[in-house]
MOPAC internal coordinates of N, CA, C and O (Angstrom, degrees):
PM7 1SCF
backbone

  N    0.0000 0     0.00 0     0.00 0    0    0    0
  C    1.4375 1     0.00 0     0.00 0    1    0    0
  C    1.5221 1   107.96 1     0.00 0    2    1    0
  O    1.2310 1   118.84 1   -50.06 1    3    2    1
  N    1.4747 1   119.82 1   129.94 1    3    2    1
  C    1.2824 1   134.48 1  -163.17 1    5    3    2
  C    1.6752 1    81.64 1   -73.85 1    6    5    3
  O    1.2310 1   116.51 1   -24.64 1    7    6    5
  N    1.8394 1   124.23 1   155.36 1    7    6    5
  C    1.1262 1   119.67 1   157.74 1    9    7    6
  C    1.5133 1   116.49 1  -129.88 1   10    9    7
  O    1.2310 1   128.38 1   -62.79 1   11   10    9
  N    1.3146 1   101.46 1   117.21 1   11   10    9
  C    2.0377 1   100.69 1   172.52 1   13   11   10
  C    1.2887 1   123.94 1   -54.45 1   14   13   11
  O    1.2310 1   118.23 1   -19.68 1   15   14   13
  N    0.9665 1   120.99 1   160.32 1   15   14   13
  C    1.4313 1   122.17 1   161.23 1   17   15   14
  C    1.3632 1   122.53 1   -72.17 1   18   17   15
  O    1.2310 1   129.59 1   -56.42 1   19   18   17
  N    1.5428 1    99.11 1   123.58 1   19   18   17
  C    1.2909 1   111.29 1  -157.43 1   21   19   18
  C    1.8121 1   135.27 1   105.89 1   22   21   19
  O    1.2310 1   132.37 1   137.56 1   23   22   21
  N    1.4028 1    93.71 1   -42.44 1   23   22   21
  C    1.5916 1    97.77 1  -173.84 1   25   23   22
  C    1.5558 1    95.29 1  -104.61 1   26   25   23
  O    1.2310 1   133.23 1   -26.52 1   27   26   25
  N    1.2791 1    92.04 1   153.48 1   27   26   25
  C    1.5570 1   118.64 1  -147.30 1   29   27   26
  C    1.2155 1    90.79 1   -98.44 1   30   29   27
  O    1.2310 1   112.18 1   -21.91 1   31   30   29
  N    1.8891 1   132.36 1   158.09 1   31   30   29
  C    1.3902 1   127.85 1   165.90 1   33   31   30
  C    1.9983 1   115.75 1   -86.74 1   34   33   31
  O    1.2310 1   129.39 1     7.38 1   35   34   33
  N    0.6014 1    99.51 1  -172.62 1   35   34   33
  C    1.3490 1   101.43 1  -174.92 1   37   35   34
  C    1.3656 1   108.16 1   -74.21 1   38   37   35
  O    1.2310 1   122.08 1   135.29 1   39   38   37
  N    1.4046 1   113.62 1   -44.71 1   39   38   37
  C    1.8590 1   121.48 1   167.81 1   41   39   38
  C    1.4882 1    99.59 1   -38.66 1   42   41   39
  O    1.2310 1   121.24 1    94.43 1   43   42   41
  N    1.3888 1   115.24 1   -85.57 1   43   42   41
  C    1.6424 1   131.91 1   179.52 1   45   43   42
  C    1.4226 1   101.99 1   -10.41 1   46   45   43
  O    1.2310 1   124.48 1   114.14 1   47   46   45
  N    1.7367 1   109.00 1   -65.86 1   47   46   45
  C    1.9342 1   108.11 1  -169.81 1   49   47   46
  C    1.4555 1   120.13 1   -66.09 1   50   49   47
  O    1.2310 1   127.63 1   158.11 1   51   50   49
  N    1.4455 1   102.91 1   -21.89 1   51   50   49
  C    2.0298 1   121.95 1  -167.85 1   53   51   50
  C    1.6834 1    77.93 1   -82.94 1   54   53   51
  O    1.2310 1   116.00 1   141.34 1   55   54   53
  N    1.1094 1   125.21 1   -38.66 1   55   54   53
  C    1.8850 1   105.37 1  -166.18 1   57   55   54
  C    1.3032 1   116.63 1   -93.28 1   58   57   55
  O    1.2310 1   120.03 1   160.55 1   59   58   57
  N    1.6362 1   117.55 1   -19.45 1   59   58   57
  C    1.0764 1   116.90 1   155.74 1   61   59   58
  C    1.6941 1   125.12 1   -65.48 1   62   61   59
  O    1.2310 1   115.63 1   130.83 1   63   62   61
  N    1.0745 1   125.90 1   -49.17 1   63   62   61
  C    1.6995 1   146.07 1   164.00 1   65   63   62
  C    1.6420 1    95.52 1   -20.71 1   66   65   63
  O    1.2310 1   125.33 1   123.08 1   67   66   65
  N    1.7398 1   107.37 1   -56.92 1   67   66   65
  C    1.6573 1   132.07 1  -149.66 1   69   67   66
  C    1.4611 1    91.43 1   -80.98 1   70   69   67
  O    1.2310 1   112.63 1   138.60 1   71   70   69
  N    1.3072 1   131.53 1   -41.40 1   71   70   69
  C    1.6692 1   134.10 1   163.74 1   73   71   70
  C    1.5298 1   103.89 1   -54.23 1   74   73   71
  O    1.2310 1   129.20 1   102.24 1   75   74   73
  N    0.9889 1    99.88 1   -77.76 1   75   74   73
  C    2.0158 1   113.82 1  -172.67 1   77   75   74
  C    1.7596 1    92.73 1   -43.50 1   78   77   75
  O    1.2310 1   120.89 1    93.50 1   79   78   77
  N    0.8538 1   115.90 1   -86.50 1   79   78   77
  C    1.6709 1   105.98 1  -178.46 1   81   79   78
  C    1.7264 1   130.80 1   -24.31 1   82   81   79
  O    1.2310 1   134.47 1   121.34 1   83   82   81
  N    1.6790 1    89.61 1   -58.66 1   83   82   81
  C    1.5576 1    85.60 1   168.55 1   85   83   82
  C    1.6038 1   119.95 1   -65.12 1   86   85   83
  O    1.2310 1   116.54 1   176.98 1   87   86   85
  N    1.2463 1   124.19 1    -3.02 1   87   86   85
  C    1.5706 1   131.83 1  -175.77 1   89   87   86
  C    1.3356 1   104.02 1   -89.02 1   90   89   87
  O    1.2310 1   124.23 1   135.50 1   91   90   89
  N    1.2164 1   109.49 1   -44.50 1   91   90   89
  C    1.5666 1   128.08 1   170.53 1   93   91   90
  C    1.8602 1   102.39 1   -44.50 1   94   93   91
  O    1.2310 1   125.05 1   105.09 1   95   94   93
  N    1.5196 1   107.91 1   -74.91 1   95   94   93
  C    1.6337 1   103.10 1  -172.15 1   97   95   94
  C    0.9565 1   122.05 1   -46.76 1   98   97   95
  O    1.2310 1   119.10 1   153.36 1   99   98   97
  N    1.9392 1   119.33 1   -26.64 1   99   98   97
  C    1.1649 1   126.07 1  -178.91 1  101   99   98
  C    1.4797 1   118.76 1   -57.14 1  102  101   99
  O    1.2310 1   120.81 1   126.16 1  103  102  101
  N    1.5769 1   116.06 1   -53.84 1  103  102  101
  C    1.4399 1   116.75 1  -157.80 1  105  103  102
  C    1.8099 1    90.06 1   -89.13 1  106  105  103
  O    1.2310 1   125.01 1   146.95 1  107  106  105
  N    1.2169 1   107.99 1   -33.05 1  107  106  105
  C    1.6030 1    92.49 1   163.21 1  109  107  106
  C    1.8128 1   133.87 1   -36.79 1  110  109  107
  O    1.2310 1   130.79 1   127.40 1  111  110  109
  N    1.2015 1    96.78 1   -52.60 1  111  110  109
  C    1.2503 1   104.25 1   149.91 1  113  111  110
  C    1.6467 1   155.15 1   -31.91 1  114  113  111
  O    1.2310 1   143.52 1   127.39 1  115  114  113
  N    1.5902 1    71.92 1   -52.61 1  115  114  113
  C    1.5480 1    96.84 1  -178.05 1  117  115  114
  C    1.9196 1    88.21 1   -80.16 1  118  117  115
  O    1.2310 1   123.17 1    81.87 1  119  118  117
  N    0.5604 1   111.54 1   -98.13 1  119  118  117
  C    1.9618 1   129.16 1   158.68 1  121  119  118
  C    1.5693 1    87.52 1    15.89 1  122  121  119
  O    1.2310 1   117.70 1   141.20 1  123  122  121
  N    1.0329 1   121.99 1   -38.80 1  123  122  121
  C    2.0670 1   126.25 1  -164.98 1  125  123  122
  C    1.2221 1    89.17 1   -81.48 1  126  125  123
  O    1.2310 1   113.34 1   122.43 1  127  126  125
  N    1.5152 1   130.20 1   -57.57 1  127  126  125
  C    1.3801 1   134.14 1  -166.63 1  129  127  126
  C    1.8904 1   101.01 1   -55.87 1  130  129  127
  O    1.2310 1   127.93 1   163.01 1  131  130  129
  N    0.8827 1   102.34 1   -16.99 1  131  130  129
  C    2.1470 1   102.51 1  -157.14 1  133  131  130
  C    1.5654 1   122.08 1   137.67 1  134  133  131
  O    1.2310 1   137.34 1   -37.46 1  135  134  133
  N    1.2142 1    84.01 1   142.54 1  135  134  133
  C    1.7961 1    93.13 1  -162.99 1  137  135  134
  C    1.3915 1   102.80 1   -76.73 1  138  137  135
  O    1.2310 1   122.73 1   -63.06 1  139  138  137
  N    1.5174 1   112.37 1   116.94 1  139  138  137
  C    1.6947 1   135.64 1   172.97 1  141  139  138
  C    1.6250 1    97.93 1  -102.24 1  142  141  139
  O    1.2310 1   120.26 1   -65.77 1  143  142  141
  N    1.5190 1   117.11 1   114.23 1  143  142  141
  C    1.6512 1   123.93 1   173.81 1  145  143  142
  C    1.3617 1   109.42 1   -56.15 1  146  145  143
  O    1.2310 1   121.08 1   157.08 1  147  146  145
  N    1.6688 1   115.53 1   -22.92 1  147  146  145
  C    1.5883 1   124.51 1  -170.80 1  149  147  146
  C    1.5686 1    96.71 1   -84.35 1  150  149  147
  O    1.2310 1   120.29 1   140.41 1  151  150  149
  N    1.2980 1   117.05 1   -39.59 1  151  150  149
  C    1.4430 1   106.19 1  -159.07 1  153  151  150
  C    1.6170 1    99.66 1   -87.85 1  154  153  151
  O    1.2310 1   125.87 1   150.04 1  155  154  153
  N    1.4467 1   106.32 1   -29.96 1  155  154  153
  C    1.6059 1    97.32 1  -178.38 1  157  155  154
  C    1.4600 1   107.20 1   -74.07 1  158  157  155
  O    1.2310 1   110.62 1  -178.79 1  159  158  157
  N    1.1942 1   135.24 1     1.21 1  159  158  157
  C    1.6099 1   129.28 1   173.61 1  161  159  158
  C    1.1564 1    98.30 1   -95.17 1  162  161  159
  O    1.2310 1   111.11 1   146.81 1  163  162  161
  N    1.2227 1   134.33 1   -33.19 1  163  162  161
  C    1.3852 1   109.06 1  -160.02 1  165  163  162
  C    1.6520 1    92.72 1  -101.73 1  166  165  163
  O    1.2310 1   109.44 1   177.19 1  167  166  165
  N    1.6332 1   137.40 1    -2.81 1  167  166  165
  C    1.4388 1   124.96 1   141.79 1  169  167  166
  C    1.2147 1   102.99 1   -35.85 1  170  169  167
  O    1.2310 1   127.58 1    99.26 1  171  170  169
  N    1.6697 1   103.01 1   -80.74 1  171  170  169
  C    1.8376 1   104.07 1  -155.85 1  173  171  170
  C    2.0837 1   100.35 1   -51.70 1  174  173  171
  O    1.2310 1   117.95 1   147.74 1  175  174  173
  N    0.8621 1   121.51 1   -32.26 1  175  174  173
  C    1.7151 1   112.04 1   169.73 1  177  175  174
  C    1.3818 1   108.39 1   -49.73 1  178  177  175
  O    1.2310 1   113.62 1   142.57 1  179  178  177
  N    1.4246 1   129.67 1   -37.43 1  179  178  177
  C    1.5240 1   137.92 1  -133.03 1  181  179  178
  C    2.2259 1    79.04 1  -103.46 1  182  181  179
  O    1.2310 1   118.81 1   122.68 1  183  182  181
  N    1.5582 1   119.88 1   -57.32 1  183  182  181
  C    0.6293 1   110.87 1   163.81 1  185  183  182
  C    1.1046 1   146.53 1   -51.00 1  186  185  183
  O    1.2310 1   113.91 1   149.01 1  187  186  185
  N    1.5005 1   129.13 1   -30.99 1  187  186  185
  C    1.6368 1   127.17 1   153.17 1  189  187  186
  C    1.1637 1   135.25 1   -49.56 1  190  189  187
  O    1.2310 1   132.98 1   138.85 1  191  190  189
  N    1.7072 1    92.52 1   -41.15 1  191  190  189
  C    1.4291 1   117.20 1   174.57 1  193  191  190
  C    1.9311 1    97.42 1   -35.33 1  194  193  191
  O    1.2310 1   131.02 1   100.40 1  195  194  193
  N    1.6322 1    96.33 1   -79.60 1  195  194  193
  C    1.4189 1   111.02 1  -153.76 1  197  195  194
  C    1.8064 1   105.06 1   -79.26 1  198  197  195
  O    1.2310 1   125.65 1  -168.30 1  199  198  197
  N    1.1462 1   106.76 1    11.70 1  199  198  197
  C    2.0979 1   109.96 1   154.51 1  201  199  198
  C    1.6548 1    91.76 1   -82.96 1  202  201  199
  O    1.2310 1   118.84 1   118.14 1  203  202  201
  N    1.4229 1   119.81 1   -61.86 1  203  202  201
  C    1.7961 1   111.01 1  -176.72 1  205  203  202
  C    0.9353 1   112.34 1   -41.99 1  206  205  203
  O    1.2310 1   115.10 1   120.79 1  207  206  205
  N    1.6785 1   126.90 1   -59.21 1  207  206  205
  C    1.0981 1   107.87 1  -156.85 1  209  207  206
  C    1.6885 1   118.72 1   -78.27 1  210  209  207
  O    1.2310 1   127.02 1   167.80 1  211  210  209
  N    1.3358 1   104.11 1   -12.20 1  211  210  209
  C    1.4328 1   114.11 1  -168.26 1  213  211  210
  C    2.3279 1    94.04 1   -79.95 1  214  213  211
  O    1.2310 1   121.54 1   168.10 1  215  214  213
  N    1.4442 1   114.67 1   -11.90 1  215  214  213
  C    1.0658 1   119.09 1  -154.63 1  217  215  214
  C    1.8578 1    73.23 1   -85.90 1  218  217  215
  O    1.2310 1   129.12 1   111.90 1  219  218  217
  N    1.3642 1   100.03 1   -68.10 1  219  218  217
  C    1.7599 1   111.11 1  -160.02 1  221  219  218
  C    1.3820 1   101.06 1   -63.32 1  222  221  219
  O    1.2310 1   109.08 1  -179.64 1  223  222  221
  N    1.4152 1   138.06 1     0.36 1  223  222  221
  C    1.4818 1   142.91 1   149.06 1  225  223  222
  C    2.0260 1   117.06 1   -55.15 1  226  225  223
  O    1.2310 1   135.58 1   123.16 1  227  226  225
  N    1.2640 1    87.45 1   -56.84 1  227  226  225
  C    1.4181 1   100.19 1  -179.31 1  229  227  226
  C    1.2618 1   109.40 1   -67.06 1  230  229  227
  O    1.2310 1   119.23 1   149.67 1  231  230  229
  N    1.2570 1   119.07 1   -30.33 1  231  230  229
  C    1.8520 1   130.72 1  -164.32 1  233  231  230
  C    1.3852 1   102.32 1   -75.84 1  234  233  231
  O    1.2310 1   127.22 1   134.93 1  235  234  233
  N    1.5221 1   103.71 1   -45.07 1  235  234  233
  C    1.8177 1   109.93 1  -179.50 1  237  235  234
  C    1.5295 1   107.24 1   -73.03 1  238  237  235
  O    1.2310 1   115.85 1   149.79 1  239  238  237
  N    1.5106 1   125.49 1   -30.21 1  239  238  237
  C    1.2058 1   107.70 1  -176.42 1  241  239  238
  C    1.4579 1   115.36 1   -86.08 1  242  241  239
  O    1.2310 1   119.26 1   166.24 1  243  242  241
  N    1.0390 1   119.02 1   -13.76 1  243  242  241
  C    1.8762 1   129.51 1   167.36 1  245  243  242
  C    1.7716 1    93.03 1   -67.50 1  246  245  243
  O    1.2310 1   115.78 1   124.17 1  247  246  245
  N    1.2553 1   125.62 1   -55.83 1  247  246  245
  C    1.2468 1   130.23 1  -150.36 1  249  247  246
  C    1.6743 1    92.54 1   -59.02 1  250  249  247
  O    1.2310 1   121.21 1   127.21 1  251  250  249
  N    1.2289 1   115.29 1   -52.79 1  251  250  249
  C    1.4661 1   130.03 1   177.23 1  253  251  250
  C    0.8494 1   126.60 1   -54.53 1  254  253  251
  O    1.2310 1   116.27 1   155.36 1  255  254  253
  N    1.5055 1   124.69 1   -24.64 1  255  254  253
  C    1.6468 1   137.23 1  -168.85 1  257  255  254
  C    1.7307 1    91.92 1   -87.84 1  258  257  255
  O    1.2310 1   115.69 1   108.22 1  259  258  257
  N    1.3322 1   125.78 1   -71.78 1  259  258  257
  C    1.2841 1   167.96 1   -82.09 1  261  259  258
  C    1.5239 1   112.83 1  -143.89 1  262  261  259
  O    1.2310 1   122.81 1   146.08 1  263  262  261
  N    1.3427 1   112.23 1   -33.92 1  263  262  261
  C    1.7034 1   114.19 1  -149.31 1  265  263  262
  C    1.4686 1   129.96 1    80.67 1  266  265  263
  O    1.2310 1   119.89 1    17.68 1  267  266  265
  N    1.1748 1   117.81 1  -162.32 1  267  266  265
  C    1.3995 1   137.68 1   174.72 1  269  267  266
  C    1.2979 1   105.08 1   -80.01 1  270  269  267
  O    1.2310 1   118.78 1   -49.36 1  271  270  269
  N    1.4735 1   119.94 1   130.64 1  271  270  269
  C    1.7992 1   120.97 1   177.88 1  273  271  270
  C    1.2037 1    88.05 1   -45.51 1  274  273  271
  O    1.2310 1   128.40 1    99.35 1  275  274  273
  N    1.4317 1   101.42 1   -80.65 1  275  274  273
  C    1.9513 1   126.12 1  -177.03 1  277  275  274
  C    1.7342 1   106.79 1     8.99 1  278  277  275
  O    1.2310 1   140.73 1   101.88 1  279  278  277
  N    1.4595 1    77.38 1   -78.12 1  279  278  277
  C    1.9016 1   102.26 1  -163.74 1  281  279  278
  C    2.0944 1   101.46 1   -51.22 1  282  281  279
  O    1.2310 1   125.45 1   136.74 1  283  282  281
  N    1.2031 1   107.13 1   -43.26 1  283  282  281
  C    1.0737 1   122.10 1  -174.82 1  285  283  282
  C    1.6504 1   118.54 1   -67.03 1  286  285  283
  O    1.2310 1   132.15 1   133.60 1  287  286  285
  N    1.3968 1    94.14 1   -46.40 1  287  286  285
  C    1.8684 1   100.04 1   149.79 1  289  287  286
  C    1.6286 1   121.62 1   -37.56 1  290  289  287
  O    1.2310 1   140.60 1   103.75 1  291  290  289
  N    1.1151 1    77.64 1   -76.25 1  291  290  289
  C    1.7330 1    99.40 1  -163.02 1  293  291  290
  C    1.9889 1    88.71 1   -47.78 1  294  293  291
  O    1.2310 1   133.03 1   101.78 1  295  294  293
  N    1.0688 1    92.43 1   -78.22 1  295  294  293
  C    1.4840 1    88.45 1   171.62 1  297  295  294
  C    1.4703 1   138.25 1     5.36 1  298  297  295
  O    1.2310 1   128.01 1   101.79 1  299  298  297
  N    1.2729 1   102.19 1   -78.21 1  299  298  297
  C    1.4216 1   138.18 1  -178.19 1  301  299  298
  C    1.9889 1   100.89 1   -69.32 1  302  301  299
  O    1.2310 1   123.03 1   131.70 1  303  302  301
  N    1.1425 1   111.79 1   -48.30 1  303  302  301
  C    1.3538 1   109.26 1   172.94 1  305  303  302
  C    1.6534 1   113.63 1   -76.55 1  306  305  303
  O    1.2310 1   118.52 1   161.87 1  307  306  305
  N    0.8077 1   120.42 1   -18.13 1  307  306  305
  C    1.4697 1   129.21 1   169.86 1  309  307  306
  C    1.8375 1   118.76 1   -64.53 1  310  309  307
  O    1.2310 1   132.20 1   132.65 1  311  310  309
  N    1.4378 1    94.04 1   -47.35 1  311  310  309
  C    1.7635 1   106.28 1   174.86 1  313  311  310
  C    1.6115 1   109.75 1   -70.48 1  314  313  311
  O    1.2310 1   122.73 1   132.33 1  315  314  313
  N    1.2632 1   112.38 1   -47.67 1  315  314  313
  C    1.7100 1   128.11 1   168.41 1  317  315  314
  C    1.3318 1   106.99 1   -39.86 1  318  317  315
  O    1.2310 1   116.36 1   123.83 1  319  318  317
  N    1.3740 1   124.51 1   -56.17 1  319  318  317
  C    1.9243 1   132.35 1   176.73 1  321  319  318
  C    1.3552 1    80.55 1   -63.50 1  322  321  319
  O    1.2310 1   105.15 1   111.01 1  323  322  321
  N    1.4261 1   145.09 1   -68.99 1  323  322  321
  C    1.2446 1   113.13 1  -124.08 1  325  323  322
  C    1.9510 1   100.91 1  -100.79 1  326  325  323
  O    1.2310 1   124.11 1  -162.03 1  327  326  325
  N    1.4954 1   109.72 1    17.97 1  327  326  325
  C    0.8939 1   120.68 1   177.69 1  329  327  326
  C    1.8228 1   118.38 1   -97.38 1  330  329  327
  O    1.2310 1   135.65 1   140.80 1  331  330  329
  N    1.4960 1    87.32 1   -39.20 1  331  330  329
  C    1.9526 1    93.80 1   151.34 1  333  331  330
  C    0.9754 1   152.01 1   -87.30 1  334  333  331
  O    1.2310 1   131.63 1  -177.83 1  335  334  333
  N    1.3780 1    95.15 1     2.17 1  335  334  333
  C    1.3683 1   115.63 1   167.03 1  337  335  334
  C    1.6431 1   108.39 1   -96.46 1  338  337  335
  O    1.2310 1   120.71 1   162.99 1  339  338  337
  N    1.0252 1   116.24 1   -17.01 1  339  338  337
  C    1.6453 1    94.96 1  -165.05 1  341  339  338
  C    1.6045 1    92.17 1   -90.68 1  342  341  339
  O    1.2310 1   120.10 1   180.00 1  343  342  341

């Protein structure tokens, strides 16, 4: 898989997820011992985290299957003109 600048490969998001998760069991833990207001915010942080990344997981593997939304837009609206016109 070709990679742009900027966008991450699918490894990159699966090892980030694998960080964020294990950070997750951690304060869980802690969270078992007694409720810390610091540690339970930065769970629910730890949890958003890993909905994004699990979001921009899915995004890269469509992107990979599929192409660029973008390109695929334009695309698709391009055949539509040239479908009312003919």
């Amino acid at each position: 898989m070709s990679v742009e600048r900027g966008v991450k490969t699918l490894e990159d998001i699966k090892l980030e997820i694998e960080r964020a998760t294990d950070r997750r069991a951690e304060l869980l833990h802690v969270l078992a011992e007694g409720h810390d207001p610091v540690v339970a915010a930065e769970h629910a942080q730890v949890e958003e985290e890993i909905a994004r990344l699990w979001d921009e997981y899915r995004e890269a593997r469509v992107r990979g299957r599929f192409g660029d939304r973008d390109v695929i837009i334009k695309r698709a609206r391009l055949e539509e003109r040239l479908e009312r016109a003919a």
